[in-house]
C-alpha positions as CSV (number, residue, x, y, z in Angstrom):
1,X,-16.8,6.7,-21.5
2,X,-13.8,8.2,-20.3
3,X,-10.7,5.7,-19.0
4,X,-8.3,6.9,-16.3
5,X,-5.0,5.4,-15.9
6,X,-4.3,5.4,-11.9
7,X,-0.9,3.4,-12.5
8,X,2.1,4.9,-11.3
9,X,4.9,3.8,-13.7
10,X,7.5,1.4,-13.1
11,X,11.2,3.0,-13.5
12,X,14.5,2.7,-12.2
13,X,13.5,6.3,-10.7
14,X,10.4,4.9,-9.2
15,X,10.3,5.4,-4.9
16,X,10.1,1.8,-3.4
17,X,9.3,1.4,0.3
18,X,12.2,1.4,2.7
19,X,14.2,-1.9,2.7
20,X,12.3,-3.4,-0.2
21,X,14.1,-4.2,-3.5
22,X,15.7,-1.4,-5.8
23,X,14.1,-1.1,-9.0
24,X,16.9,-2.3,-11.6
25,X,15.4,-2.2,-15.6
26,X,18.2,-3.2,-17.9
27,X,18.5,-3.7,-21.7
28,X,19.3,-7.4,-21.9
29,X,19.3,-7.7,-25.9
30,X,19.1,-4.3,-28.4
31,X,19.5,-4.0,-32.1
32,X,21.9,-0.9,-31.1
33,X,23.9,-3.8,-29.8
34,X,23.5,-5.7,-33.1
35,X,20.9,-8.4,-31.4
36,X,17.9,-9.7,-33.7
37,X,15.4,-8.1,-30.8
38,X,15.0,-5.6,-28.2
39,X,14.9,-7.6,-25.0
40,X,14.5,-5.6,-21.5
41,X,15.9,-7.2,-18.1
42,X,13.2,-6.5,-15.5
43,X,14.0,-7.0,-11.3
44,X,12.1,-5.3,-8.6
45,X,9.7,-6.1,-5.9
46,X,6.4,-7.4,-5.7
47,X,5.3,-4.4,-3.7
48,X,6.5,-1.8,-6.5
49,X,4.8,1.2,-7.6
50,X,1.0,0.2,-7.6
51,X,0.5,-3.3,-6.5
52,X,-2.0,-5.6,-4.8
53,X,-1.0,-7.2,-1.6
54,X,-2.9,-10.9,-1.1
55,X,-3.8,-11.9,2.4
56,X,-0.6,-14.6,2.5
57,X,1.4,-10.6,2.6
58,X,0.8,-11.1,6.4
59,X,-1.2,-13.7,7.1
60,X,1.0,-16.9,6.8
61,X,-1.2,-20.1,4.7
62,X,-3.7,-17.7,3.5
63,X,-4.4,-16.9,-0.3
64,X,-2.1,-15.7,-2.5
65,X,-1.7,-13.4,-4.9
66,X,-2.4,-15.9,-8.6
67,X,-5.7,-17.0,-5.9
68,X,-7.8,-13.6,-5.6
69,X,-11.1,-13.3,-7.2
70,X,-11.3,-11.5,-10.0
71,X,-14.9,-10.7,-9.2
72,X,-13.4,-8.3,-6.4
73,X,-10.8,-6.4,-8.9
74,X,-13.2,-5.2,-11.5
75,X,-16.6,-3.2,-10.3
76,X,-17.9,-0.2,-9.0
77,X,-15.5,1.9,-6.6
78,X,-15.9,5.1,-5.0
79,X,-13.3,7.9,-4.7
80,X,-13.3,9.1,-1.3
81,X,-10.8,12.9,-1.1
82,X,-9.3,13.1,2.3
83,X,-8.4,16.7,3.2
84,X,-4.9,17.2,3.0
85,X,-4.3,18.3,6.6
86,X,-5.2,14.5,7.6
87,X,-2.6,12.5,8.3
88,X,-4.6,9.1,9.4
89,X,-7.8,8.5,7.8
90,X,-10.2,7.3,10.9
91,X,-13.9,6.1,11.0
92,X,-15.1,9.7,10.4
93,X,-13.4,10.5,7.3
94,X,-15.1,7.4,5.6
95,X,-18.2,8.5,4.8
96,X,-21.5,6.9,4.5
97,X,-20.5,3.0,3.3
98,X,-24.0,1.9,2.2
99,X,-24.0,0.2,-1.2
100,X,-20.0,1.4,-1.1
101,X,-18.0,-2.4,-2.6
102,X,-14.5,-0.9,-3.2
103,X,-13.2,2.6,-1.8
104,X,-9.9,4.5,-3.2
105,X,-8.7,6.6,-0.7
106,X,-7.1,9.9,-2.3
107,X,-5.0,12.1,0.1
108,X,-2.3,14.6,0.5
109,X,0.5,11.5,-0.8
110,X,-0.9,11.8,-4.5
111,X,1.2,14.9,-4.4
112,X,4.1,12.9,-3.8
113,X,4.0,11.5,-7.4
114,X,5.1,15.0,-8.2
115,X,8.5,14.5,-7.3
116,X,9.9,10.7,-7.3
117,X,13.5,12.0,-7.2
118,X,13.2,12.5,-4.1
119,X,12.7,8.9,-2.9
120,X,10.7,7.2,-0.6
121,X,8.4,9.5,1.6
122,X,7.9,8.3,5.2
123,X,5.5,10.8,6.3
124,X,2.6,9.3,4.4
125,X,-1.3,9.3,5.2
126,X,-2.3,6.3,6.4
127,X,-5.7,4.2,7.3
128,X,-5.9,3.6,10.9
129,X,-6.6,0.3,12.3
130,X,-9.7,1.6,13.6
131,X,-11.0,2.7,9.9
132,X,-9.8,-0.9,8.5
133,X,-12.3,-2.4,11.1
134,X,-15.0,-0.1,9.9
135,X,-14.1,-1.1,6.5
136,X,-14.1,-5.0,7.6
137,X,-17.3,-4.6,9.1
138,X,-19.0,-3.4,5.7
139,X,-17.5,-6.0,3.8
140,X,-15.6,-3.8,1.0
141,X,-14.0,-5.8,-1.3
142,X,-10.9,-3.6,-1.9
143,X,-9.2,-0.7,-0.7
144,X,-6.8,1.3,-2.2
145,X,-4.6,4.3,-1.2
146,X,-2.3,7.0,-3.6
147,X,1.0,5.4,-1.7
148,X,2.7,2.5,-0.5
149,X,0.7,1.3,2.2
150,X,-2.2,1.4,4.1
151,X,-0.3,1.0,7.3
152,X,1.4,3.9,9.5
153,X,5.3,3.8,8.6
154,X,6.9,1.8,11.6
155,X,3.5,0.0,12.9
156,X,5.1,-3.0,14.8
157,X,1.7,-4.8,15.1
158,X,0.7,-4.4,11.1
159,X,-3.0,-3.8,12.3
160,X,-4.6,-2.1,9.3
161,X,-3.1,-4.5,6.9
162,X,-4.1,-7.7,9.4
163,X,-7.4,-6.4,10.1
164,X,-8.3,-6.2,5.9
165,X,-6.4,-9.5,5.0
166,X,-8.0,-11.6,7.2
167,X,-11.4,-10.6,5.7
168,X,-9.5,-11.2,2.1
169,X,-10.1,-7.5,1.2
170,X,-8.3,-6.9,-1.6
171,X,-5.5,-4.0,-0.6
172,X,-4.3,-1.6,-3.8
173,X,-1.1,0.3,-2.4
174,X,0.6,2.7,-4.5
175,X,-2.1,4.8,-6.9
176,X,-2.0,7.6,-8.8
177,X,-5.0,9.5,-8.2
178,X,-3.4,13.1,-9.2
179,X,-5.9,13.4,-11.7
180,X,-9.2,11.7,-10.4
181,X,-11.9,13.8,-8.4
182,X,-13.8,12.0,-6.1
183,X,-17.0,10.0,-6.9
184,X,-17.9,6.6,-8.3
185,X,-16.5,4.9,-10.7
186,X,-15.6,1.5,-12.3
187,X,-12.1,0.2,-11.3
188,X,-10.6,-2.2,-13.6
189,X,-7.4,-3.5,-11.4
190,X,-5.2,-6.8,-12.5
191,X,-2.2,-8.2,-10.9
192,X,0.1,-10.0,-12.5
193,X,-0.2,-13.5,-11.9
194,X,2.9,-14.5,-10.0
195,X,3.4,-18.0,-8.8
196,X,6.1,-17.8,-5.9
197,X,6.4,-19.9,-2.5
198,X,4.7,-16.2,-0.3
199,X,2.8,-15.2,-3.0
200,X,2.6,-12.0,-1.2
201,X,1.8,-9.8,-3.9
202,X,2.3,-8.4,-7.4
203,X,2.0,-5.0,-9.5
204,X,-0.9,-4.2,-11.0
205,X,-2.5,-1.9,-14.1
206,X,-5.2,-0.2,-12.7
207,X,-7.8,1.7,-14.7
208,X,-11.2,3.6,-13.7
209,X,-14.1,4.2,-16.0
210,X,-16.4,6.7,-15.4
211,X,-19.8,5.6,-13.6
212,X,-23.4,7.0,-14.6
213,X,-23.1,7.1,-10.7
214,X,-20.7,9.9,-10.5
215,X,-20.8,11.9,-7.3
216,X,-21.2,15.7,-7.7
C-alpha cells in the first residue's frame, strides 16, 4: 500500500502567510563547531507550512490545538481536484458529500509549491463561506487545502474559517498535493502537541494511504 507524503517542508525558504513569523532554523550546537552533538535552533509560527488550525484559532475559549480528536485526523478522506480556472471553491464544486468524512481540496495553489522563492502568494484559491456551510451541514470532520488558508486573503469577517471551527472541523492549511490525483484515500495527519495560552494551532506530518476505495 502505497504512502504519500503531502507535507510541505519546513525551511528558512519556506513562504509563511503575510505578517506571521519568519521562519528562522539555526545550528545551535555542531561537531563542525567542536560540540559533543548536532543541536538545531528551531522558531517559526504555529501556522507554518502545513498545519492544523484548532477552533480557539478564531473562536476565543474553544478547544485547542493538544484537545482535538485524534479520531478526526486519521481516516478515510477524499481528494476533490478543483479546475485551475477556479479561484473560490463554492457549493458546486463540492461534489456529492454522501458517506464523504474528510475532503482535501487540491487547486491551482499546489503549483505554487513549485516556486517558494518567490514568497507568499496572495492570489490563492479559497473555500467560500458559502461551501464551508455546506461542508458544516454534512458534518466533515476535516478539510484541508494545498495553501495557507481556507479563507479569501483580506476577509475581514473570517467566515469560512468561523463557520468550520465552530462545528470543530478539523482545518489542514498548507498541503502538498502536487503529486496526489483525486479519489479516496486514508489521511494520516498529527499535529504537534503544543501547549500554549491560544493554542491556535501547530504543524503537522501529513500522510495518505491509498484506499481500496480509489476513485477512477
Amino acid at each position: 500500500m502505497k504512502i504519500y507524503d503531502i507535507t510541505f517542508p519546513i525551511s528558512n525558504e519556506t513562504p509563511v502567510y503575510e505578517g506571521d513569523p519568519n521562519v528562522k532554523i539555526e545550528v545551535a550546537a555542531s561537531f563542525a563547531k567542536g560540540d559533543p552533538a548536532n543541536v538545531t535552533s528551531l522558531c517559526f509560527g504555529a501556522h507554518t507550512a502545513t498545519h492544523v488550525d484548532a477552533p480557539n484559532h478564531f473562536i476565543d475559549g474553544t478547544r485547542k490545538i493538544h484537545e482535538l480528536e485524534l479520531e478526526k485526523l486519521i481516516g478515510n478522506c477524499r481528494v476533490v481536484k478543483i479546475d485551475d480556472d477556479v479561484i473560490a471553491i463554492e457549493p458546486e464544486h463540492l461534489g456529492n458529500l454522501e458517506g464523504v468524512e474528510r475532503i482535501l481540496f487540491k487547486t491551482r495553489n499546489s503549483n505554487f509549491w513549485n516556486e517558494p522563492e518567490k514568497g507568499f502568494r496572495k492570489d490563492f484559491t479559497y473555500i467560500s463561506p458559502a461551501a464551508a456551510r455546506v461542508l458544516a451541514d454534512a458534518e466533515i470532520k476535516l478539510v484541508g487545502i494545498d495553501y495557507l488558508s481556507v479563507e479569501k486573503f483580506g476577509s475581514e469577517d473570517f467566515a469560512t474559517h468561523i463557520t468550520l471551527l465552530e462545528k470543530e472541523i478539523v482545518i489542514v492549511e498548507g498541503l502538498d498535493l502536487r503529486e496526489i490525483s483525486s479519489g479516496d484515500y486514508e489521511i494520516i495527519c498529527l499535529p504537534l502537541k503544543i501547549i500554549s495560552e491560544t493554542g491556535d494551532g501547530a504543524p503537522a506530518r501529513t500522510v495518505l494511504r491509498e484506499s481500496q476505495n480509489r476513485l477512477r
